[in-house]
C-alpha positions as a Markdown table, in Angstrom:
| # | Residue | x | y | z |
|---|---|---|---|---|
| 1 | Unk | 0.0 | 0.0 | 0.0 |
| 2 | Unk | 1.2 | 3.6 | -0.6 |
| 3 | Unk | -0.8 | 5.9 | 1.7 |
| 4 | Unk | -0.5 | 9.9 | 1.1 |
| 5 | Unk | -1.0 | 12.3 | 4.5 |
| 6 | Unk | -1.8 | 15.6 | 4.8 |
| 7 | Unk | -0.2 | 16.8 | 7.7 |
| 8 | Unk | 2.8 | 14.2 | 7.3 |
| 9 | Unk | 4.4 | 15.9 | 10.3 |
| 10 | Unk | 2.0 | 15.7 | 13.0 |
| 11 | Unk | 2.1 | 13.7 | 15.8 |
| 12 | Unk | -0.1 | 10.3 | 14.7 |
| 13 | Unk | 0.9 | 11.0 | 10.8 |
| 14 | Unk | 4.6 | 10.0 | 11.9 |
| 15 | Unk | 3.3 | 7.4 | 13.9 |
| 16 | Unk | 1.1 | 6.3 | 11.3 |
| 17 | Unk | 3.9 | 6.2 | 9.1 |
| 18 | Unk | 6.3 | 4.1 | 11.7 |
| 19 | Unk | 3.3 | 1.4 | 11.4 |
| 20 | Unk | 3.3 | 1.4 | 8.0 |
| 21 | Unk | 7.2 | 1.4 | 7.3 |
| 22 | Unk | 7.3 | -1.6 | 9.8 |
| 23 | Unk | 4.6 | -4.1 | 7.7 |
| 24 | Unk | 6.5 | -3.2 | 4.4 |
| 25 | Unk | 3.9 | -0.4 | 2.8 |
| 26 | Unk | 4.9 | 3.2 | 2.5 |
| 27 | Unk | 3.7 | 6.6 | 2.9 |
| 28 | Unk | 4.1 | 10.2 | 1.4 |
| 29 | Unk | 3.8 | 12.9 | 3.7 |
| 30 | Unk | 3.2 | 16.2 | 2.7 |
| 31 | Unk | 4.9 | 18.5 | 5.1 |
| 32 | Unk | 4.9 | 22.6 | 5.4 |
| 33 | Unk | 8.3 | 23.1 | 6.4 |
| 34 | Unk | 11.3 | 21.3 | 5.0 |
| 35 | Unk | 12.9 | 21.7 | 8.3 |
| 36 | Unk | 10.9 | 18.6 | 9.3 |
| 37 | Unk | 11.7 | 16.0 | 6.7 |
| 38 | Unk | 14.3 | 14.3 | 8.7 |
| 39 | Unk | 11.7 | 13.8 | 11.3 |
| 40 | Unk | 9.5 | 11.6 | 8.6 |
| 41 | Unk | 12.7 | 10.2 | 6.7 |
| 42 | Unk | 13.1 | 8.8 | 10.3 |
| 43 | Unk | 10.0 | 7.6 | 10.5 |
| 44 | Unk | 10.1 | 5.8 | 7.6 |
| 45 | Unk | 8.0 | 8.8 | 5.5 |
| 46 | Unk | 8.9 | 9.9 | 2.1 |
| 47 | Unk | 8.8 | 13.9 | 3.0 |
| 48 | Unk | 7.5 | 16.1 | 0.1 |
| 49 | Unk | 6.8 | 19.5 | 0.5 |
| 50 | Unk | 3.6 | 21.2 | 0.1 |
| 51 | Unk | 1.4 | 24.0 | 2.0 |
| 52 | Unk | -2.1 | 23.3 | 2.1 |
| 53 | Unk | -2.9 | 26.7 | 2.4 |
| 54 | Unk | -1.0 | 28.1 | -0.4 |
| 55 | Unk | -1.4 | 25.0 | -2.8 |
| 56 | Unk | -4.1 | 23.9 | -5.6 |
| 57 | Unk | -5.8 | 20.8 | -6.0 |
| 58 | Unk | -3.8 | 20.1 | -9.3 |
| 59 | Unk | -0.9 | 20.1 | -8.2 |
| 60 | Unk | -1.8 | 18.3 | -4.5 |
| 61 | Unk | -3.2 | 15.9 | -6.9 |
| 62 | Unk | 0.3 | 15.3 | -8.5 |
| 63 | Unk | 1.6 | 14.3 | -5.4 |
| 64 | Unk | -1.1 | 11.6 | -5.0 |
| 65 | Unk | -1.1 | 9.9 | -8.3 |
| 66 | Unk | -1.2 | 6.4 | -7.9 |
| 67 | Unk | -1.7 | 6.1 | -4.6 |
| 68 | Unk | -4.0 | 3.3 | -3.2 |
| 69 | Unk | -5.0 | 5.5 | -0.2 |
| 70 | Unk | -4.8 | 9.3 | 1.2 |
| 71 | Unk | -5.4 | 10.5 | 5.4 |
| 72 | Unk | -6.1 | 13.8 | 6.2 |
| 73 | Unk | -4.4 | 14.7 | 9.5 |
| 74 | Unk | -3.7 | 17.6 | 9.1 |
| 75 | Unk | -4.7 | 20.6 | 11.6 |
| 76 | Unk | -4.2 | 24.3 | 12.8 |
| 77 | Unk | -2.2 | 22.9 | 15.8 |
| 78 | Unk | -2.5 | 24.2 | 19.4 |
| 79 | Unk | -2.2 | 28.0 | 19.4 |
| 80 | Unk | -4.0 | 28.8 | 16.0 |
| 81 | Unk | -6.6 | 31.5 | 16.1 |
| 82 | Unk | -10.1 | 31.0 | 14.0 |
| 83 | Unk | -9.3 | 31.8 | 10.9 |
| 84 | Unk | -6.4 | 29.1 | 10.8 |
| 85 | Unk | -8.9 | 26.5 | 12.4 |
| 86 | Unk | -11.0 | 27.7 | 9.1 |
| 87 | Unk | -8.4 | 27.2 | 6.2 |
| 88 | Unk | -6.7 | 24.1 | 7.6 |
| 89 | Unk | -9.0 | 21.9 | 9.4 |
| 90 | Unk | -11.6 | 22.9 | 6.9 |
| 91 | Unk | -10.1 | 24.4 | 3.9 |
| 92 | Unk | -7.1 | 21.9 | 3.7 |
| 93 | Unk | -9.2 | 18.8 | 4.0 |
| 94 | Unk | -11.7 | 20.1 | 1.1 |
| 95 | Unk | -8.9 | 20.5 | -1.3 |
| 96 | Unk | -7.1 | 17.0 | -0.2 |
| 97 | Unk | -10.2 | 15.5 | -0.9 |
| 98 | Unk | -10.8 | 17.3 | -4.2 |
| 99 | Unk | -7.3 | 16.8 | -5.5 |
| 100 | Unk | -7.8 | 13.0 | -4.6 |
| 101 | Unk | -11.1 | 13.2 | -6.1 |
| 102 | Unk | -8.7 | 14.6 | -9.3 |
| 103 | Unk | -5.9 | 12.3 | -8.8 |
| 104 | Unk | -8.6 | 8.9 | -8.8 |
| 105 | Unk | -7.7 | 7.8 | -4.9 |
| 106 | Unk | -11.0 | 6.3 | -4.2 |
| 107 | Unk | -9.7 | 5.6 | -0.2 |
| 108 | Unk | -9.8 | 8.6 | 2.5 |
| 109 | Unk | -9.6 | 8.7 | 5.8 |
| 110 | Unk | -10.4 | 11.9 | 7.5 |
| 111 | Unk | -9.0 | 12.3 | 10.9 |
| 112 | Unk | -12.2 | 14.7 | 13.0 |
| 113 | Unk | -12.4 | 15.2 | 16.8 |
| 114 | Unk | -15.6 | 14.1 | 19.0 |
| 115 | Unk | -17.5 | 17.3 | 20.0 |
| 116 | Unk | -19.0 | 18.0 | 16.3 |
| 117 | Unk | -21.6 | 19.7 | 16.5 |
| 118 | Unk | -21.3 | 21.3 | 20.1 |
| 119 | Unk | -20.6 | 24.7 | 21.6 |
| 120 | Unk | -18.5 | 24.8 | 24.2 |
| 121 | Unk | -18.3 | 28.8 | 25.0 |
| 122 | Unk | -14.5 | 28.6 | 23.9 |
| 123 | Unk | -14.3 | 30.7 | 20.8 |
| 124 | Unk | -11.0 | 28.8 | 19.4 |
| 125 | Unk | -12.3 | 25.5 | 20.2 |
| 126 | Unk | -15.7 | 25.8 | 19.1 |
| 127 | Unk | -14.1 | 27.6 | 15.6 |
| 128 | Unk | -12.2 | 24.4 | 16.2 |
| 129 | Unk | -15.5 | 21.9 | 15.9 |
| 130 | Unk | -17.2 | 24.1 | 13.6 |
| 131 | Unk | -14.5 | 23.4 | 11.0 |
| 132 | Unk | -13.9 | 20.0 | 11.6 |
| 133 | Unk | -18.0 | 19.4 | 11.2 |
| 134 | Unk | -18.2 | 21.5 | 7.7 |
| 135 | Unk | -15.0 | 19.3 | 6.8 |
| 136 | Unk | -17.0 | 15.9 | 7.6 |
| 137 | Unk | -19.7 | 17.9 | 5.5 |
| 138 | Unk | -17.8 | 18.5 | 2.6 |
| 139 | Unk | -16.4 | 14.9 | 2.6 |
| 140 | Unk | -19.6 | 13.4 | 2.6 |
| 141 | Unk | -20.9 | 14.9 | -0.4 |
| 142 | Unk | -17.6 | 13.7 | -2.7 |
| 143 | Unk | -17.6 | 10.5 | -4.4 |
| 144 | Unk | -15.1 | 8.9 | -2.4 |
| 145 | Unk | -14.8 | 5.4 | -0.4 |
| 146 | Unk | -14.1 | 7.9 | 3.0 |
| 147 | Unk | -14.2 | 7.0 | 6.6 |
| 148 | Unk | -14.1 | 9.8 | 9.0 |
| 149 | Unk | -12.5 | 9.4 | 12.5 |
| 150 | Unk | -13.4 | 11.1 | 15.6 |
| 151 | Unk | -10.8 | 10.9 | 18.4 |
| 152 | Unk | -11.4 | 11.8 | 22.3 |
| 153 | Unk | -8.9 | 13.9 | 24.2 |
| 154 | Unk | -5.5 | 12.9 | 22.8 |
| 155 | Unk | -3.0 | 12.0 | 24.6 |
| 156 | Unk | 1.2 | 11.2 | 24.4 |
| 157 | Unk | 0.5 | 7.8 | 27.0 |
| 158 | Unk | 1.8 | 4.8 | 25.7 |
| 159 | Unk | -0.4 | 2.9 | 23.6 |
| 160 | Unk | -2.5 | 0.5 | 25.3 |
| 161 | Unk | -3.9 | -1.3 | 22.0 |
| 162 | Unk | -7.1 | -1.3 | 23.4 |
| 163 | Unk | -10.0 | 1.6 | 22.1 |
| 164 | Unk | -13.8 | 2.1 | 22.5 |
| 165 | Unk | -15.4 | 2.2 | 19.1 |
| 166 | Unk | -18.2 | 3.4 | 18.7 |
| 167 | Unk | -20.2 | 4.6 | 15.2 |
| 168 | Unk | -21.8 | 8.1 | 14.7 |
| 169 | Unk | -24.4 | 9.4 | 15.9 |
| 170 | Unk | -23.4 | 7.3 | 18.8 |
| 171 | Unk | -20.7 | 9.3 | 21.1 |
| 172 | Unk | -18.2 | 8.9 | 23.6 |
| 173 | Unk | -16.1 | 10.5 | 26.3 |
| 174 | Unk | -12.9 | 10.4 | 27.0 |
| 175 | Unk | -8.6 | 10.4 | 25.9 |
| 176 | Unk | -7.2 | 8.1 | 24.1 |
| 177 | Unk | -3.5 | 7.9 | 23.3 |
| 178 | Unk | -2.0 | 9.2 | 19.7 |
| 179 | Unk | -0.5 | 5.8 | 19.3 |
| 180 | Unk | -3.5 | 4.1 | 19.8 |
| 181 | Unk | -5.6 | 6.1 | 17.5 |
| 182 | Unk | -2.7 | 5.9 | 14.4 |
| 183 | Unk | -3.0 | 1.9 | 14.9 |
| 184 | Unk | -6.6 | 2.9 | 14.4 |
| 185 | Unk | -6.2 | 4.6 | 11.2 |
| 186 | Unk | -4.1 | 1.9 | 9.9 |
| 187 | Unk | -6.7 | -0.7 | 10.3 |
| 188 | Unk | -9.3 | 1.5 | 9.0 |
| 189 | Unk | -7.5 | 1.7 | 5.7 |
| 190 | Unk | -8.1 | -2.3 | 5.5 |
| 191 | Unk | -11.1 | -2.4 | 6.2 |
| 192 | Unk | -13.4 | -1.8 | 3.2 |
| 193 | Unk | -16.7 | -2.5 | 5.4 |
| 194 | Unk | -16.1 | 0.9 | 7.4 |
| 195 | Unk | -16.2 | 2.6 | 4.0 |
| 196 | Unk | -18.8 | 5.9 | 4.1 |
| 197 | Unk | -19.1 | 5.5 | 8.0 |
| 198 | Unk | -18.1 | 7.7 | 10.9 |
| 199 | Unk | -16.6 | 6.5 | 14.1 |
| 200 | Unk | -15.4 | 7.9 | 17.5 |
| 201 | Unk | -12.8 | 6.5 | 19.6 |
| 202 | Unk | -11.2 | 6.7 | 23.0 |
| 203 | Unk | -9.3 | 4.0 | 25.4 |
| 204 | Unk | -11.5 | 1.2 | 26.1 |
| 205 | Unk | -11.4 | -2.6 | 26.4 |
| 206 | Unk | -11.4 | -3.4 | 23.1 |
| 207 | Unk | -8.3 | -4.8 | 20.9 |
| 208 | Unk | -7.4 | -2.6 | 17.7 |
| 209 | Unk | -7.7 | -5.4 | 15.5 |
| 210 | Unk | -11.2 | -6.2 | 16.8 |
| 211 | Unk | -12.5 | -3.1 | 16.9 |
| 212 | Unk | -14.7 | -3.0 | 13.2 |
């Protein structure tokens, strides 16, 4: 499998990308700043460099020619105002889409955050939500085999290999490590049943493998 990321830097793209690396299959991560390839050479990512922001689905497109899959996991980041929330945890995942749309990569993962759809009284964070929901939005209306994925609180914790799965509108509460949920997008990406469904996820009893 070659998988393409948006977001190739963050946190559970290079872990994603350690998972893959380790069972033979590969992944191109498209990364803002060139400063970070080494960190996903070492993780066993193929860096390319591309901003999301500044970029058009042509040439993101380019980038994702003859891939069998593409992950959005990409986001504004801790410390973003609103209008960053808006063009990259909205705007960035419509054009990844639409350049995969472009490029014929049927597969996408979207990575999301539970909350959709609530106000919390935080003006960043509920920005935050708001653009993660019109992304969901936006996804659902492509022709695409997409799964969205809702993580709980993340967290740096080891990885316990053990989640709570459950599928929208159901919801859940709660953290779940980084690790655990980039194991989680890596089985997602085999399973074709889980194809135009949504799912949330946090630490549970669960094992990864048995979770869909």
């Amino acid at each position: 499998m070659r998988l393409v990321i948006a977001g190739g830097h963050g946190k559970i793209a290079l872990l994603v990308e350690r998972l893959l690396a380790a069972r033979g299959d590969s992944a191109t991560a498209l990364v803002r700043n060139p400063d970070h390839f080494a960190d996903v050479a070492d993780a066993g990512g193929v860096p390319v460099h591309c901003d999301l922001e500044a970029a058009d689905a042509a040439s993101v497109a380019e980038y994702l020619a003859g891939a069998d899959a593409a992950l959005f996991a990409a986001g504004a980041g801790a410390g973003s105002g609103t209008a960053r929330k808006d063009t990259v945890d909205r705007g960035a995942s419509a054009l990844f889409a639409q350049a995969a749309e472009l490029a014929g990569v049927r597969r996408f993962v979207q990575v999301s955050s539970t909350g959709i759809g609530r106000t919390t009284g935080d003006e960043t964070f509920d920005a935050y939500l708001r653009a993660k929901g019109a992304a969901e939005e936006d996804l659902r209306e492509r022709d695409l085999d997409w799964t969205v994925l809702r993580p709980g609180r993340l967290t740096d914790d080891e990885p316990t290999g053990r989640v709570e799965v459950v599928e929208a509108p159901a919801t859940v509460r709660g953290s779940v490590p980084r690790a655990d949920v980039a194991a989680v997008l890596v089985a997602l990406l085999d399973r074709p049943g889980t194809v135009r469904r949504t799912y949330e996820v946090v630490s549970g009893d669960t094992p990864v493998d048995e979770a869909f």
